[in-house]
C-alpha positions as CSV (number, residue, x, y, z in Angstrom):
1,X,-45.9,-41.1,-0.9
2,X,-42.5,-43.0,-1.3
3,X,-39.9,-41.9,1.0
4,X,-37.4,-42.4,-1.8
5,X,-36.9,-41.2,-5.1
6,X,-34.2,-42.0,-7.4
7,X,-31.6,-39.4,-8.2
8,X,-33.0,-39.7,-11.7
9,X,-36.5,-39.0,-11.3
10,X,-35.3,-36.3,-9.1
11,X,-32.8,-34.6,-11.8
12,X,-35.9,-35.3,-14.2
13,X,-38.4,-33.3,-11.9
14,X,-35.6,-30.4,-11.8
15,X,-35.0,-30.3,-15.3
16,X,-38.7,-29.8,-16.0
17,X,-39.1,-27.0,-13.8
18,X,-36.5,-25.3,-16.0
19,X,-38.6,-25.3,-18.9
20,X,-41.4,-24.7,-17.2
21,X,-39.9,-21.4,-15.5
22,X,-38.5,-21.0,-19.2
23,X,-42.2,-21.4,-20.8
24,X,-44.1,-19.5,-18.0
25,X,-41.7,-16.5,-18.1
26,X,-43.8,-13.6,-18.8
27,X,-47.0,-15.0,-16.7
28,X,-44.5,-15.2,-13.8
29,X,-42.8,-11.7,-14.3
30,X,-46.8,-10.4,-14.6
31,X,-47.7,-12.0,-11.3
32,X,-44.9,-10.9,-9.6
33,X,-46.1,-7.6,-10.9
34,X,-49.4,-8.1,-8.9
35,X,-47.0,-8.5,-5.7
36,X,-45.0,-5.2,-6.2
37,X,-48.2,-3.1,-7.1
38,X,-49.6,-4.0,-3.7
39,X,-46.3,-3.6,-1.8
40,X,-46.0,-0.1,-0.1
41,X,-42.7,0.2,-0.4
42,X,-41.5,0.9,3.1
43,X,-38.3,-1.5,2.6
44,X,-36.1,-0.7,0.0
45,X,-34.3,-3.5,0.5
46,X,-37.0,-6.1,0.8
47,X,-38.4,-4.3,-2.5
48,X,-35.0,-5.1,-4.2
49,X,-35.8,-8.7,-2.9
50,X,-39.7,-9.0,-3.6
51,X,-39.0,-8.0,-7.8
52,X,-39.0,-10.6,-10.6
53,X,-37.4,-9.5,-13.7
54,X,-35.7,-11.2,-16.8
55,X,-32.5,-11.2,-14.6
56,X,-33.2,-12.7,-11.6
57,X,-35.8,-15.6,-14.1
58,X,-32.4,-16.3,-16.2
59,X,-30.7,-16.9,-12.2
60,X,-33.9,-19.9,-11.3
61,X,-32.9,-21.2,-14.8
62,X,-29.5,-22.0,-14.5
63,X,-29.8,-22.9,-11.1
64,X,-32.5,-25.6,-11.9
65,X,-30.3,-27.0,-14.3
66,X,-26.9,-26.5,-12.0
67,X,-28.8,-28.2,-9.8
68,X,-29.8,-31.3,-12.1
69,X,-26.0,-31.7,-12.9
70,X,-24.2,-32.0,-9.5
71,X,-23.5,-35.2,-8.1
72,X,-26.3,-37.2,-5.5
73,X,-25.6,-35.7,-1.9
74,X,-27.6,-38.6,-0.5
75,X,-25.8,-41.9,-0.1
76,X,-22.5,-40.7,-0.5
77,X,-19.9,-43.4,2.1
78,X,-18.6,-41.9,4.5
79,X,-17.0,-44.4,6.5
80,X,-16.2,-47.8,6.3
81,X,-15.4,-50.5,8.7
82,X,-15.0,-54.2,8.5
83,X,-15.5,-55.8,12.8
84,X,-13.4,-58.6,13.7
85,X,-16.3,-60.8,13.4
86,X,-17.0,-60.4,9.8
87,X,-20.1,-57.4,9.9
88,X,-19.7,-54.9,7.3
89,X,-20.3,-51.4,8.3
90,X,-21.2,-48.5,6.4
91,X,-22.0,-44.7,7.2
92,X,-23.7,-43.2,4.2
93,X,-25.4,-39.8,3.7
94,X,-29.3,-39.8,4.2
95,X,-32.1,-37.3,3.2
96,X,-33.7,-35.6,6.2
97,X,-37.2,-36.2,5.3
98,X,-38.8,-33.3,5.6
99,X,-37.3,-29.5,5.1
100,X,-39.4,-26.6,6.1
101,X,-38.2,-23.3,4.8
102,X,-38.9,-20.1,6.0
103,X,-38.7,-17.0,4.3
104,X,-39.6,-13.4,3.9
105,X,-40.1,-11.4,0.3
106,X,-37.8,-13.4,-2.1
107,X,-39.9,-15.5,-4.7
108,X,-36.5,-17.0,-6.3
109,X,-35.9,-18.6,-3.0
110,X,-39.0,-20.6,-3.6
111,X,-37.0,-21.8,-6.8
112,X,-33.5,-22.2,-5.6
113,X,-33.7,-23.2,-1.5
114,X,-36.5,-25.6,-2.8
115,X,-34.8,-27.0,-5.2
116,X,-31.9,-27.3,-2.9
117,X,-34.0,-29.4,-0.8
118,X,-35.5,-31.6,-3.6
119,X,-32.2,-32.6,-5.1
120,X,-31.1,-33.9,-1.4
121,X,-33.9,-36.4,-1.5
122,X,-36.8,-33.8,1.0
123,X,-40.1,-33.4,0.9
124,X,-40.3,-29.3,1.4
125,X,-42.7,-27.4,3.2
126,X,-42.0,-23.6,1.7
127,X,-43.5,-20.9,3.8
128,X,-43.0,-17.1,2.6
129,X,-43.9,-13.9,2.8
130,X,-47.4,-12.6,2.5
131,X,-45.5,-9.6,0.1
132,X,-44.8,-12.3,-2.5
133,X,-48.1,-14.4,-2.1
134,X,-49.2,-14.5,-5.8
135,X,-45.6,-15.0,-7.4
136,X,-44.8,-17.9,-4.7
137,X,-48.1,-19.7,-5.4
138,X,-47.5,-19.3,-9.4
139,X,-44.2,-21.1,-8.5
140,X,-45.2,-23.5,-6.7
141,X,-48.5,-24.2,-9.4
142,X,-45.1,-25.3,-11.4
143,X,-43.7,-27.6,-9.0
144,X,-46.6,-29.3,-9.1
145,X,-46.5,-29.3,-12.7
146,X,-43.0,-30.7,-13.0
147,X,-43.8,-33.2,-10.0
148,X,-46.9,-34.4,-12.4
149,X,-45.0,-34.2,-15.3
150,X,-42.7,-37.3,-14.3
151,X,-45.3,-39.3,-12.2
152,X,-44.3,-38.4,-8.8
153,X,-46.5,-37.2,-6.3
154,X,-46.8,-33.4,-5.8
155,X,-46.6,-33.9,-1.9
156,X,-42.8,-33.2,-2.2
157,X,-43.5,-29.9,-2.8
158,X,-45.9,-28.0,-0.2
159,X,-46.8,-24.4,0.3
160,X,-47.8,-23.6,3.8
161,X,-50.1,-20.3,2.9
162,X,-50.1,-19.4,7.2
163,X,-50.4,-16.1,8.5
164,X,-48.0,-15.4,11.9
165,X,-50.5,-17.3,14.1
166,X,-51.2,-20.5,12.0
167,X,-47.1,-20.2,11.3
168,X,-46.7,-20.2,15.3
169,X,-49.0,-23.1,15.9
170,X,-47.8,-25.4,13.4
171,X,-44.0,-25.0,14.8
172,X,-45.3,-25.8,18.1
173,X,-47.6,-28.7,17.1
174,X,-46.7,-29.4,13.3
175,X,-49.7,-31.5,11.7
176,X,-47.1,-33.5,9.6
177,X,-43.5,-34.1,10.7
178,X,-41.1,-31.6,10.4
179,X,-37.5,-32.6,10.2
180,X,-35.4,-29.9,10.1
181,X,-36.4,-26.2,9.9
182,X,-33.8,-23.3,7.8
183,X,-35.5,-19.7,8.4
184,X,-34.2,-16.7,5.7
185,X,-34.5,-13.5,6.9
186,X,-34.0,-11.2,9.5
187,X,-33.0,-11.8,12.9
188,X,-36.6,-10.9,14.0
189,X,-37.5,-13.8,12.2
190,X,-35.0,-16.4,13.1
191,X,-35.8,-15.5,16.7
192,X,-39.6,-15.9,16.3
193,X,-38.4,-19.7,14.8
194,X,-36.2,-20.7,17.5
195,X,-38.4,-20.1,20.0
196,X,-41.3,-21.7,18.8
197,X,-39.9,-25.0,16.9
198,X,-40.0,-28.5,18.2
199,X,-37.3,-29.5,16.1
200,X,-33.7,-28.6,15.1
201,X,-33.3,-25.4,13.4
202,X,-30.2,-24.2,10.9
203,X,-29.8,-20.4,11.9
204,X,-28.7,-18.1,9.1
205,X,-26.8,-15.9,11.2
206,X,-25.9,-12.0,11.2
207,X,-22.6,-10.7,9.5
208,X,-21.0,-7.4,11.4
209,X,-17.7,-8.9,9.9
210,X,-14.3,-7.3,10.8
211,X,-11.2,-6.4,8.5
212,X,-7.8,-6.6,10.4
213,X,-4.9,-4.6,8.7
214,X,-1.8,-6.0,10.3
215,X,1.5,-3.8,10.3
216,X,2.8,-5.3,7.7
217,X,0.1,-5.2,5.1
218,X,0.2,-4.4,1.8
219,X,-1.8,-1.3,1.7
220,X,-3.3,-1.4,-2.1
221,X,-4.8,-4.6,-1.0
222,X,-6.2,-3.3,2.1
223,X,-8.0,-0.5,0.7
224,X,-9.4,-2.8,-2.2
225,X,-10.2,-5.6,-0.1
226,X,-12.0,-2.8,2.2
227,X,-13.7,-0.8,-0.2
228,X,-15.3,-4.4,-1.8
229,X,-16.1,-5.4,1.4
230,X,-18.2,-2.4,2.2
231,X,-19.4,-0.6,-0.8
232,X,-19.9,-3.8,-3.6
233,X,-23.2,-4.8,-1.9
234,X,-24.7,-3.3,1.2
235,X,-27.9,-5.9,2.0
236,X,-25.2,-8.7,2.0
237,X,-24.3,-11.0,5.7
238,X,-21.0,-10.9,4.0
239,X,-20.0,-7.1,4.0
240,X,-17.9,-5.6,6.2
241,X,-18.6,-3.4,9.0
242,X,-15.6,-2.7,11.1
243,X,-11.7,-2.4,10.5
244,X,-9.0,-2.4,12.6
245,X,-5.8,-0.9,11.9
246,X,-2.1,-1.5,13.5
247,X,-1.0,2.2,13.8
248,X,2.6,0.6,13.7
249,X,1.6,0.3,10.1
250,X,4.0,1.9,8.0
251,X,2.5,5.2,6.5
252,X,-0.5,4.7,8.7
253,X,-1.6,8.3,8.3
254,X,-1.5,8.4,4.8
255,X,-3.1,5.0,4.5
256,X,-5.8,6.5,6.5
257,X,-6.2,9.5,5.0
258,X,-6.8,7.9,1.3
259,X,-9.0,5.5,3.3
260,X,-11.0,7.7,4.3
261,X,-11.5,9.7,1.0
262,X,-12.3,6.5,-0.5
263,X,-14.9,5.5,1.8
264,X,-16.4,9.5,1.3
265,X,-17.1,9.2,-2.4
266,X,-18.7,5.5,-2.3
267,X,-21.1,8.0,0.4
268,X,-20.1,5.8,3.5
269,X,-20.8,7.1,6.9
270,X,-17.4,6.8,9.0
271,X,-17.2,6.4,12.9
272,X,-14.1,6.1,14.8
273,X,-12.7,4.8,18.0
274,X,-11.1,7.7,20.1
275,X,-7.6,7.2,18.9
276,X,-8.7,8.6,15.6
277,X,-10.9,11.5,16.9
278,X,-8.3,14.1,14.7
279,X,-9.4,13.2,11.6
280,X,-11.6,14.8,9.7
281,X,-15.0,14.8,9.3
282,X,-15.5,11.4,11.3
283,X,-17.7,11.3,14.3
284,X,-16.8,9.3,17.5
285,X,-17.9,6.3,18.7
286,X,-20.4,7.0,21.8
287,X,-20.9,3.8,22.9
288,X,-18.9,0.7,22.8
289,X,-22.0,-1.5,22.0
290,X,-21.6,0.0,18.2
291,X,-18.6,-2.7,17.8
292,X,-21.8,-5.7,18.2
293,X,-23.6,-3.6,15.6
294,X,-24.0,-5.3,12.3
295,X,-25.5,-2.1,9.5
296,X,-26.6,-3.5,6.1
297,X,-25.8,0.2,5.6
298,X,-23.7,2.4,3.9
299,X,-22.0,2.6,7.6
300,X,-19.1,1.8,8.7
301,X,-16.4,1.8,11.9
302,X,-12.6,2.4,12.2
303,X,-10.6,1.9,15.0
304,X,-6.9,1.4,15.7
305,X,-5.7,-1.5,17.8
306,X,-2.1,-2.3,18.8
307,X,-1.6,-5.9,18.1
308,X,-2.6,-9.6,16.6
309,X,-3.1,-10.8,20.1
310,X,-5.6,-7.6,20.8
311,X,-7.5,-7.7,17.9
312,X,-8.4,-11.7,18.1
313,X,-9.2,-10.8,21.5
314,X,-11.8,-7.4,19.8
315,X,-13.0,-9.6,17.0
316,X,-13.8,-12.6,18.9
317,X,-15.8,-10.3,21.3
318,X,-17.9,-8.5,19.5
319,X,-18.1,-9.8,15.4
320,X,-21.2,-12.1,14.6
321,X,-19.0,-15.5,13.7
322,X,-19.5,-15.0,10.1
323,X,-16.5,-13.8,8.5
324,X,-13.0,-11.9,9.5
325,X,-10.1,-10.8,6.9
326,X,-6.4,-10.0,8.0
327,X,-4.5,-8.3,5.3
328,X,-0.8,-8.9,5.7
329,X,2.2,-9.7,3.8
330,X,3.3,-12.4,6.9
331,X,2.1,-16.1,6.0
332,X,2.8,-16.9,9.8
333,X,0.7,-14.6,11.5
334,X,-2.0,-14.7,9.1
335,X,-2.7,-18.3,9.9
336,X,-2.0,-18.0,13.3
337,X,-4.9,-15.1,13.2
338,X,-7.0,-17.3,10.8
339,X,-6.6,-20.6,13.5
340,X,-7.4,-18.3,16.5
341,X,-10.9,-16.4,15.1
342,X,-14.0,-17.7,15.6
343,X,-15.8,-17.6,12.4
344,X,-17.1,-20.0,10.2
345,X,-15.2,-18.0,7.1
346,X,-11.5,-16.4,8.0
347,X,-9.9,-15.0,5.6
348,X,-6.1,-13.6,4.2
349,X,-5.9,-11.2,2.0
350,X,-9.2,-11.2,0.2
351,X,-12.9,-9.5,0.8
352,X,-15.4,-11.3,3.6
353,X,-17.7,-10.9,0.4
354,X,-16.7,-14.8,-0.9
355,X,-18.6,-15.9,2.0
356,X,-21.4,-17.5,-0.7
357,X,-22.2,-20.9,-1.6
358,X,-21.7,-20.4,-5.6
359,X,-18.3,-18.6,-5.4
360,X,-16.8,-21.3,-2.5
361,X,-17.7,-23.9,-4.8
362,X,-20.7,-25.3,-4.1
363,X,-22.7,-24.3,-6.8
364,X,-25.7,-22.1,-4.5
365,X,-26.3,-22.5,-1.0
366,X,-29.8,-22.7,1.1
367,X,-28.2,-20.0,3.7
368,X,-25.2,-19.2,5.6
369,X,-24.9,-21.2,8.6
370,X,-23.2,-19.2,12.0
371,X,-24.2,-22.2,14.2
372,X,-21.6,-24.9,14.7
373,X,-23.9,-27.9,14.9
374,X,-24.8,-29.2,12.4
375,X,-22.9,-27.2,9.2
376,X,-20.8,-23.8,9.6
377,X,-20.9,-20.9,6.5
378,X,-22.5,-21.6,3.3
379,X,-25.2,-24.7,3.4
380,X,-24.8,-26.6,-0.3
381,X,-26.2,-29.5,-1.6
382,X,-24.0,-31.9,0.2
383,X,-25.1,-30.1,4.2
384,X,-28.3,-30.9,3.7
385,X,-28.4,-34.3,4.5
386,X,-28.1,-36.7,7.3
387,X,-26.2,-39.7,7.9
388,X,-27.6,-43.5,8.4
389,X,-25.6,-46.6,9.0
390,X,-25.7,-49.3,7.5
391,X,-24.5,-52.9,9.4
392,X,-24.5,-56.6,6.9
393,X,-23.8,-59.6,8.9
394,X,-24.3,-63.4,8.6
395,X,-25.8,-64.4,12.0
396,X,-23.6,-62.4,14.1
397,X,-24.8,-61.7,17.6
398,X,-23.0,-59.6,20.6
């Protein structure tokens, strides 16, 4: 297998896996249907994740062919540098080599995070769900298709049909080797990868993301930015779980009040801090932990707090290091709050729910990154590669 492949063969191999998805439409959706009729349902959530429809086939379309349009992420200089001695030294992108990706439910991710992968020059190893078994292996039968299609061997694409066990032993002692490993899912998972891999691992981390409405916000904008942030999709890592209000916020009662009502018809559970106890029909928090909480829930907490200083302080405590909004009308002390949180998305004056690859302009992402090393937030196209250097001399020696 050649450890290379030319961005056109590559764009070539993702073009005809749009046609392919295109052609094979209804045999996919029919599969899929094979998948849902065993599922029992427990999960509504993973259930919203496990189905195939027209909708979500249009989605692995245009993402094949996004894909086949963007710019090579491998190769790209990133530094250049010319020694006193004449050697000229260059920094440029490289492929990992090989991506395993692991994932629960979700049959478009064997689509989209693989050809994620592909396009930045990896072999993938895809391993999912046993829920979605029949629809991933239909997939991949169309990989392998598309791989054949244009001559390239159809060991770029791999599905690793493991149960728990097999999936444990070949993180511990992987029979081919594994350079980088991205798990999808839910923390369950992600902690089952990190303990058990051998190499690095790019943790999709948890939400519980925090809304901070400083004294002098503009209060329309805080109660849009909040309701989006809670109500406009509750399985997301980018929704919002807690918000924290400056009581030396003008109006503050009324604010709260229509806050409140607001959060009632979307059907959202509220829980408050003590300070808030009079209002009605809230319970009170019992226990502090609730604040490290993240819900994926029609759920949510309100508390007062009585400064910027205090709430970087609360948020830096307890949110997940995902995303943090302040809403205010001061430019200063929102970028002194947005300097001081630490979260790989911070935000002024707009909804935590931008936290996405395709709406921060990266046209899809593989996950959302709350580790530092090796890319923060949304991973694109361009994270998912290394970097090699690259030293031409004439004879020089040290």
């Amino acid at each position: 297998m050649n450890h290379h492949l030319s961005i056109e063969k590559r764009n070539l191999v993702l073009l005809s896996m749009a046609k392919l998805v295109e052609e094979e439409r209804n045999q996919i959706i029919l599969t899929n249907q094979a998948d849902l009729a065993a599922y029992n349902g427990a999960d509504l959530a993973m259930e919203e994740r496990l189905k195939v429809d027209n909708a979500k086939i249009d989605e692995m379309i245009l993402s094949l062919n996004q894909l086949a349009s963007q710019e090579d992420p491998v190769g790209v200089e990133r530094f250049y540098f010319v020694h006193e001695n004449g050697i000229k030294v260059s920094n440029k992108t490289a492929a990992f080599g090989t991506i395993l990706i692991i994932y629960e439910s979700r049959p478009d991710v064997t689509i989209e995070a693989g050809g994620i992968a592909f396009k930045s020059g990896n072999k993938i190893l895809l391993k999912g769900g046993k829920e979605a078994l029949k629809s991933n292996l239909k997939i991949v039968s169309l990989w392998h298709q598309a791989l054949k299609e244009n001559n390239v061997s159809t060991e770029w694409v791999e599905y690793l049909n493991f149960n728990r066990q097999e999936t444990q032993a070949f993180l511990e002692k992987p029979t081919q080797k594994v350079d980088l490993i991205v798990p999808r899912g839910g923390e369950k998972l992600i902690e089952f990868v990190k303990a058990h891999a051998t190499c690095p691992v790019i943790v999709s981390g948890r939400g519980n993301n925090f809304v901070y409405v400083h004294k002098e916000a503009d209060t329309d904008i805080a109660l849009k930015v909040i309701l989006n942030a809670k109500t406009s999709k509750i399985s997301a890592c980018n929704a919002v779980d807690k918000v924290l209000i400056d009581p030396q916020l003008p109006n503050f009662e009324g604010f709260l009040a229509i806050l409140i009502e607001e959060l009632e018809e979307s059907k959202v559970e509220i829980i408050v801090d003590k300070t808030l106890e009079s209002f009605a029909n809230t319970s009170v928090l019992k226990d502090e932990d609730i604040w490290y909480e993240e819900f994926l829930d029609y759920k949510i907490v309100l508390g007062t707090i009585d400064s910027e200083q205090d709430a970087i302080a609360k948020i830096n405590k307890y949110c997940g290091g995902h995303s943090a909004a302040i809403i205010t009308r001061n430019a200063a002390i929102a970028q002194e709050f947005m300097e001081s949180i630490d979260a790989a998305a911070v935000y002024h004056n707009a909804s935590t729910r931008f936290t996405d690859g395709g709406q921060l302009g990266l046209g899809g992402e593989l996950a959302i990154s709350t580790d530092k090393l090796h890319q923060r937030g949304p991973i694109g196209l361009q994270h998912l590669v290394t970097n090699k250097w690259y030293i031409y001399g004439e004879g020089q020696i040290r």
